[in-house]
Biopython code that builds the backbone (N, CA, C, O; Angstrom):
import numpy as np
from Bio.PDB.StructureBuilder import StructureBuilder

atoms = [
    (1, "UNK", "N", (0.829, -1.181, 0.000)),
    (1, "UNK", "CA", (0.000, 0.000, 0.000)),
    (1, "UNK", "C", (0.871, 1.241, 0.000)),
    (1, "UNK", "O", (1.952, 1.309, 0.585)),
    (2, "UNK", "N", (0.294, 2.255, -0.730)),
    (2, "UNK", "CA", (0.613, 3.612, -1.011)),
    (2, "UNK", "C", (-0.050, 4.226, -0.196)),
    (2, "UNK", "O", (-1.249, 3.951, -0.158)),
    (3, "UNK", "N", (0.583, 5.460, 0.912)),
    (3, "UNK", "CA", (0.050, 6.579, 1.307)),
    (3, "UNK", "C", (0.513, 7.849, 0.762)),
    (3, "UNK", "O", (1.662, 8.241, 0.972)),
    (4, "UNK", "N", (-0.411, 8.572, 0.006)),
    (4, "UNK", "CA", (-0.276, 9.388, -0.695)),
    (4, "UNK", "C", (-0.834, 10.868, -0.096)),
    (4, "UNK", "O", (-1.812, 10.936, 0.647)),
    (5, "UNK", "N", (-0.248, 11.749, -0.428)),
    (5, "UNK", "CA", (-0.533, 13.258, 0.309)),
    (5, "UNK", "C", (-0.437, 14.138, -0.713)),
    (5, "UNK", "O", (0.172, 14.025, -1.777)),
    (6, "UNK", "N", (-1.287, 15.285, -0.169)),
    (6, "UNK", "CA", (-1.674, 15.972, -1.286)),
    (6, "UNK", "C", (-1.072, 17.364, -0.854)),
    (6, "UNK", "O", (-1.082, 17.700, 0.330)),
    (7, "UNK", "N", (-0.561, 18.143, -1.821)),
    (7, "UNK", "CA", (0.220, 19.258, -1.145)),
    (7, "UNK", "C", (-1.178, 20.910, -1.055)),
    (7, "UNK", "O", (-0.970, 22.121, -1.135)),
    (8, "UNK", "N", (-1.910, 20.463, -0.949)),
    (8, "UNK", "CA", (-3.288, 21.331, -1.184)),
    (8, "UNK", "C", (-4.755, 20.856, -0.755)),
    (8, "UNK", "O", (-4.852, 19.638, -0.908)),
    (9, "UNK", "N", (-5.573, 21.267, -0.411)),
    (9, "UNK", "CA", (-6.422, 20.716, 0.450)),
    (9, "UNK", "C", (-7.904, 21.246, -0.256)),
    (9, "UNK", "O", (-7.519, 22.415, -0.220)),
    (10, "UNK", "N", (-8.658, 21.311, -0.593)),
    (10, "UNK", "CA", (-10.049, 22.139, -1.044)),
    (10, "UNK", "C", (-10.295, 23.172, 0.132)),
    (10, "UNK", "O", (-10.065, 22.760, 1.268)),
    (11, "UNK", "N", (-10.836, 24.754, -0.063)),
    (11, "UNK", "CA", (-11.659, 25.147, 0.625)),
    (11, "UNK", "C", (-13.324, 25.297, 0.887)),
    (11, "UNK", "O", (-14.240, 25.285, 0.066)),
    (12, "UNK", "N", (-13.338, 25.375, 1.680)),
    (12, "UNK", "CA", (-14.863, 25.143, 2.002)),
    (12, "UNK", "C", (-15.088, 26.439, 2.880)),
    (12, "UNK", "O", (-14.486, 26.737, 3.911)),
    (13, "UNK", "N", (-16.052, 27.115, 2.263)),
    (13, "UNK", "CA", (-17.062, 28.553, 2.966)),
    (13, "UNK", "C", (-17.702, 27.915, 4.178)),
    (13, "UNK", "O", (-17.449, 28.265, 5.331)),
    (14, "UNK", "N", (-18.737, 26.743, 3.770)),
    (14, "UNK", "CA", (-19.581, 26.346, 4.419)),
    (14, "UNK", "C", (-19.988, 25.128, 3.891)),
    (14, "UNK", "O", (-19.908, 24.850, 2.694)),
    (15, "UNK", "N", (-20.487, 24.288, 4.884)),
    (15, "UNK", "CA", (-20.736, 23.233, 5.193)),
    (15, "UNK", "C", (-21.621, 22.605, 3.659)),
    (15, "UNK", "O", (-21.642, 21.390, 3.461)),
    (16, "UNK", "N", (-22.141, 23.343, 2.906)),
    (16, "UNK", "CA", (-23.053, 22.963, 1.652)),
    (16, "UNK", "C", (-22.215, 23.435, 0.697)),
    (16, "UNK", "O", (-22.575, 23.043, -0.413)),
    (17, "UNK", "N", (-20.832, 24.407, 0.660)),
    (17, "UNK", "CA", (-20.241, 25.021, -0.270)),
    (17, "UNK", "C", (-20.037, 23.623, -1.336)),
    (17, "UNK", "O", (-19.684, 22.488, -1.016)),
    (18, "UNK", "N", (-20.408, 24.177, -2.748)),
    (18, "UNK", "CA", (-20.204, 23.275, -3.751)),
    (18, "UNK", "C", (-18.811, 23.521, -4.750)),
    (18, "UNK", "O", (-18.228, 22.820, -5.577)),
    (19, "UNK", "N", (-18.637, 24.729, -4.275)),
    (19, "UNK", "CA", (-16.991, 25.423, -5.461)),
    (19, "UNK", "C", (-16.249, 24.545, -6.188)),
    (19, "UNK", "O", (-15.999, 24.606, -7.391)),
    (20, "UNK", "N", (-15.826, 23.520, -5.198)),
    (20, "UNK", "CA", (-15.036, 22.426, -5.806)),
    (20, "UNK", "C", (-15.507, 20.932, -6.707)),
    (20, "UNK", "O", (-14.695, 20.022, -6.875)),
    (21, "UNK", "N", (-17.079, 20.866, -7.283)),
    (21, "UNK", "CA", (-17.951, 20.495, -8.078)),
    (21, "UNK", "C", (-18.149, 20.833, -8.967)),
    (21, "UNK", "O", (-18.752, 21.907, -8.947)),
    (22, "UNK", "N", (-17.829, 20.239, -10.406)),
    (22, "UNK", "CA", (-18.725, 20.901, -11.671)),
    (22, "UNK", "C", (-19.872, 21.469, -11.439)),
    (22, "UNK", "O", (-20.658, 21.047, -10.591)),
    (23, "UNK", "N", (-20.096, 22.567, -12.232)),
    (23, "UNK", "CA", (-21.435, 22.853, -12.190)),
    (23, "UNK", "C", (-22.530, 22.211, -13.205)),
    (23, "UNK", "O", (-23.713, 22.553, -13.198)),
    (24, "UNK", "N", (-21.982, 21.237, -14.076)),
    (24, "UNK", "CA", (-22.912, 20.339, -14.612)),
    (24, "UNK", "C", (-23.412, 19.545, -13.450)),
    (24, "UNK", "O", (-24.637, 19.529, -13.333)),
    (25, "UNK", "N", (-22.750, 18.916, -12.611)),
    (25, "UNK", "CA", (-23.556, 18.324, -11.692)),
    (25, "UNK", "C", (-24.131, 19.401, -10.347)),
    (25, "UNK", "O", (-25.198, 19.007, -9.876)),
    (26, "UNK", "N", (-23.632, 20.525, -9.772)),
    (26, "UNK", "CA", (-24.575, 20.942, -9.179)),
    (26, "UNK", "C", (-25.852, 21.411, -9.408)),
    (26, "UNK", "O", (-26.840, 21.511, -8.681)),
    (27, "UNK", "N", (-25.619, 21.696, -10.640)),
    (27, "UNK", "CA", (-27.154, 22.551, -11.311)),
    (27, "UNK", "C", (-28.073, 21.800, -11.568)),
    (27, "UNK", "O", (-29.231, 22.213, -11.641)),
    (28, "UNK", "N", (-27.614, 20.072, -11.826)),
    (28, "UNK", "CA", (-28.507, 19.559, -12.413)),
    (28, "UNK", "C", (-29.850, 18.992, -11.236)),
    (28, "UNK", "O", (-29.711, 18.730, -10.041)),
    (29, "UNK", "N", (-31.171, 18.927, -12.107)),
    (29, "UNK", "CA", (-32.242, 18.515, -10.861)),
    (29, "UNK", "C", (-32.197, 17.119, -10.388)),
    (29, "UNK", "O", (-32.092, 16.048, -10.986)),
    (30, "UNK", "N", (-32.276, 17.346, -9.497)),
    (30, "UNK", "CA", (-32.211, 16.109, -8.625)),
    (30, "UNK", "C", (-33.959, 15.175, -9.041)),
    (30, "UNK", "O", (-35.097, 15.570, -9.293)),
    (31, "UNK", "N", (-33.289, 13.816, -8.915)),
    (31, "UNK", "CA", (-34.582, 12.858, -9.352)),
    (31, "UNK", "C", (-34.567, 11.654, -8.453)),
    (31, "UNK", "O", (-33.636, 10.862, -8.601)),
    (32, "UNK", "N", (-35.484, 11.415, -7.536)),
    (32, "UNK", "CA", (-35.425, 10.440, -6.595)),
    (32, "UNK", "C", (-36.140, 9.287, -7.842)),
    (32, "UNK", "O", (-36.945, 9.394, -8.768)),
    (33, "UNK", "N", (-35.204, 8.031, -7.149)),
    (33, "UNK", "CA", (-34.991, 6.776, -7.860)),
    (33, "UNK", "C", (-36.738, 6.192, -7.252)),
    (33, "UNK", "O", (-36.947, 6.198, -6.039)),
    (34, "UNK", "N", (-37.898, 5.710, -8.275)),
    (34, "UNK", "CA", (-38.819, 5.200, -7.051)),
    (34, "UNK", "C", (-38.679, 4.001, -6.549)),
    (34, "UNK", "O", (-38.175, 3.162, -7.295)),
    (35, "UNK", "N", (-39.134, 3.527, -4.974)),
    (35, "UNK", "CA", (-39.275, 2.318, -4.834)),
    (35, "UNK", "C", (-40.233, 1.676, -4.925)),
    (35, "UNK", "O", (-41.287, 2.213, -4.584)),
    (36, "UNK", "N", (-40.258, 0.465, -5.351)),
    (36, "UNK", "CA", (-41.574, -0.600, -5.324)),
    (36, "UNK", "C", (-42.021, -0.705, -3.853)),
    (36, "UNK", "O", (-41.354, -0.680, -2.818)),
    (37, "UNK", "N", (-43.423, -0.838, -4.077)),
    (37, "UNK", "CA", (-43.902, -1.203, -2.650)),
    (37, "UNK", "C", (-43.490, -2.635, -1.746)),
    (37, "UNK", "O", (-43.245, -3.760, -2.183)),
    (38, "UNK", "N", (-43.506, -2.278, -0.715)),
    (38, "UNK", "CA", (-42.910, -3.503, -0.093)),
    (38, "UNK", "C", (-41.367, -4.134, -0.481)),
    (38, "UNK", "O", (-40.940, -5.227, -0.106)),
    (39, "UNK", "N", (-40.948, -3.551, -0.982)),
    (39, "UNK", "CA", (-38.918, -3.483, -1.226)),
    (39, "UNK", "C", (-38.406, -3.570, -0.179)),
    (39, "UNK", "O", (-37.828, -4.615, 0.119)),
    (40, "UNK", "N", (-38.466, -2.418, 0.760)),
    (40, "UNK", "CA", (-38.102, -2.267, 2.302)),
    (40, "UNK", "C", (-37.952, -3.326, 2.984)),
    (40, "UNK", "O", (-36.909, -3.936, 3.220)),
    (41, "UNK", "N", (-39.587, -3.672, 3.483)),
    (41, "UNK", "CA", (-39.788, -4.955, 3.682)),
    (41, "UNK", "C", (-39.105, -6.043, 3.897)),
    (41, "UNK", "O", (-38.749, -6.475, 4.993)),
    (42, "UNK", "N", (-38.820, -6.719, 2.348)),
    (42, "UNK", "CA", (-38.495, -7.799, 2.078)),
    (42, "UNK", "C", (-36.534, -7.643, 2.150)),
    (42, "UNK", "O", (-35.790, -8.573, 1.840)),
    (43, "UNK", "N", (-36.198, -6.684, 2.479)),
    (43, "UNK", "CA", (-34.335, -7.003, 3.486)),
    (43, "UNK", "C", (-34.509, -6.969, 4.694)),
    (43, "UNK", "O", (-35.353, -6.430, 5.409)),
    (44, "UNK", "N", (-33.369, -7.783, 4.931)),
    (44, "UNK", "CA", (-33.246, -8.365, 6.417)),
    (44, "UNK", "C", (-32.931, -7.241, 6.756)),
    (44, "UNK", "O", (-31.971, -6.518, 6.491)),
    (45, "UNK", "N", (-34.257, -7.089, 7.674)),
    (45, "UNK", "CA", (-34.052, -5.563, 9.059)),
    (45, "UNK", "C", (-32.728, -6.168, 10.424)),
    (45, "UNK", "O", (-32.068, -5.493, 11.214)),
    (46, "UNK", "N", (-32.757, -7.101, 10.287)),
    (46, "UNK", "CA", (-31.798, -7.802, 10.976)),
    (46, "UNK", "C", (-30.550, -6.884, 11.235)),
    (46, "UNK", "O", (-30.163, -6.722, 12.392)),
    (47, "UNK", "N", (-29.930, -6.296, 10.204)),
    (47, "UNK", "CA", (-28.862, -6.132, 9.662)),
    (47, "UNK", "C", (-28.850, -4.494, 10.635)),
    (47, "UNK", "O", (-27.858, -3.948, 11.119)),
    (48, "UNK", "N", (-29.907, -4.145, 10.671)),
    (48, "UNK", "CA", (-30.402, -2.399, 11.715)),
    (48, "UNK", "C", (-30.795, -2.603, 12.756)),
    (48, "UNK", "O", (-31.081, -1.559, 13.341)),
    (49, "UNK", "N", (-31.036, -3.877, 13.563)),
    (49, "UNK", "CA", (-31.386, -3.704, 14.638)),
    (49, "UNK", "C", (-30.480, -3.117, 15.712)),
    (49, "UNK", "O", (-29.343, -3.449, 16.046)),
    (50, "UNK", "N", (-31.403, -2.016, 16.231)),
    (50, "UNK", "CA", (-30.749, -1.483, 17.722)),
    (50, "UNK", "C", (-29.810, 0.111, 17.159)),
    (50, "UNK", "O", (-29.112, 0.831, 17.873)),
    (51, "UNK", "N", (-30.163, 0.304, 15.435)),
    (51, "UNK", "CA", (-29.515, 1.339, 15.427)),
    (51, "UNK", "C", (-30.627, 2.038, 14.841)),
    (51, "UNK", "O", (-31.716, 1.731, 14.358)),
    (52, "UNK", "N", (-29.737, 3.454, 15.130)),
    (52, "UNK", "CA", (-30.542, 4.805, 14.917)),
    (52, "UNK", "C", (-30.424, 5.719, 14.315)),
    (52, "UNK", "O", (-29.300, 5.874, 14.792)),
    (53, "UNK", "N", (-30.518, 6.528, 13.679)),
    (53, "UNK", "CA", (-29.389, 7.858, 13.069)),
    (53, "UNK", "C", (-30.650, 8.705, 12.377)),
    (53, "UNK", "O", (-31.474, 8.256, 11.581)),
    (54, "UNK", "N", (-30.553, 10.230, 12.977)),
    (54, "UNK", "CA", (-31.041, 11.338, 12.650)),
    (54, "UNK", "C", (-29.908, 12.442, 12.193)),
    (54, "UNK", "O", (-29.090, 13.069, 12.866)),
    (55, "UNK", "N", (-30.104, 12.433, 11.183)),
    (55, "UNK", "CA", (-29.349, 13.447, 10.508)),
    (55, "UNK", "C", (-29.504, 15.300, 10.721)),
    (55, "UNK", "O", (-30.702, 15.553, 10.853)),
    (56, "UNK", "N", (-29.014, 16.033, 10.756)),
    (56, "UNK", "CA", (-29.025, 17.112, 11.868)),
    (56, "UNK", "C", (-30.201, 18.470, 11.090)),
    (56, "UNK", "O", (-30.916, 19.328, 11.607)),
    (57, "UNK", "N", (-29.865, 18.018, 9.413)),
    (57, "UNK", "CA", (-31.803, 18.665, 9.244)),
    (57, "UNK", "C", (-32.884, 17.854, 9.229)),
    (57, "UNK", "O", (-33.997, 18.071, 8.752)),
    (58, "UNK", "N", (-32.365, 16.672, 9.925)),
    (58, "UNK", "CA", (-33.837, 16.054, 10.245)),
    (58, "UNK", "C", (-34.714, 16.687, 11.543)),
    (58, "UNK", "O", (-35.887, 17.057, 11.478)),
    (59, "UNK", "N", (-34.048, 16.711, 12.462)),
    (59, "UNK", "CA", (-34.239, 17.038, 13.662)),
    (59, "UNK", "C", (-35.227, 18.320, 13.802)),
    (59, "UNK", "O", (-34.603, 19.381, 13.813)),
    (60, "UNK", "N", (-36.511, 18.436, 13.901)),
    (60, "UNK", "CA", (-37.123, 19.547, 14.496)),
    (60, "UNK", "C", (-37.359, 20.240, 15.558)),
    (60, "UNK", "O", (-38.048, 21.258, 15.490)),
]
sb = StructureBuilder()
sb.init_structure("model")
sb.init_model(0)
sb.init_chain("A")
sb.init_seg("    ")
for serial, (resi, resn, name, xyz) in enumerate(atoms, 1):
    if name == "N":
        sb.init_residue(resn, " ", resi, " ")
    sb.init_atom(name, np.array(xyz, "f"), 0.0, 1.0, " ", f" {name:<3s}", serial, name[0])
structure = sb.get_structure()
């Protein structure tokens, strides 16, 4: 294995800053993929039990 370092780092304004992104992909509209009903469902919830996670604009 290679550990590799970079002599430059990206800046970031803020936490959503996109600067360092094409703007073909920021501009473009976003399209949620749909799911079939009952998809969810049918994976092993097994695999989540006992975990949790709220993401910080979830939170009201």
């Amino acid at each position: 294995f290679f550990i590799l370092s970079s002599s430059s780092s990206p800046s970031f304004k803020t936490k959503r800053d996109v600067n360092n992104f094409d703007q073909d992909f920021t501009r473009e509209e976003p399209v949620l993929t749909p799911v079939e009903d009952g998809i969810i469902k049918q994976i092993n919830q097994d695999e989540f039990k006992g975990f949790s996670y709220f993401g910080d604009e979830t939170v009201a």
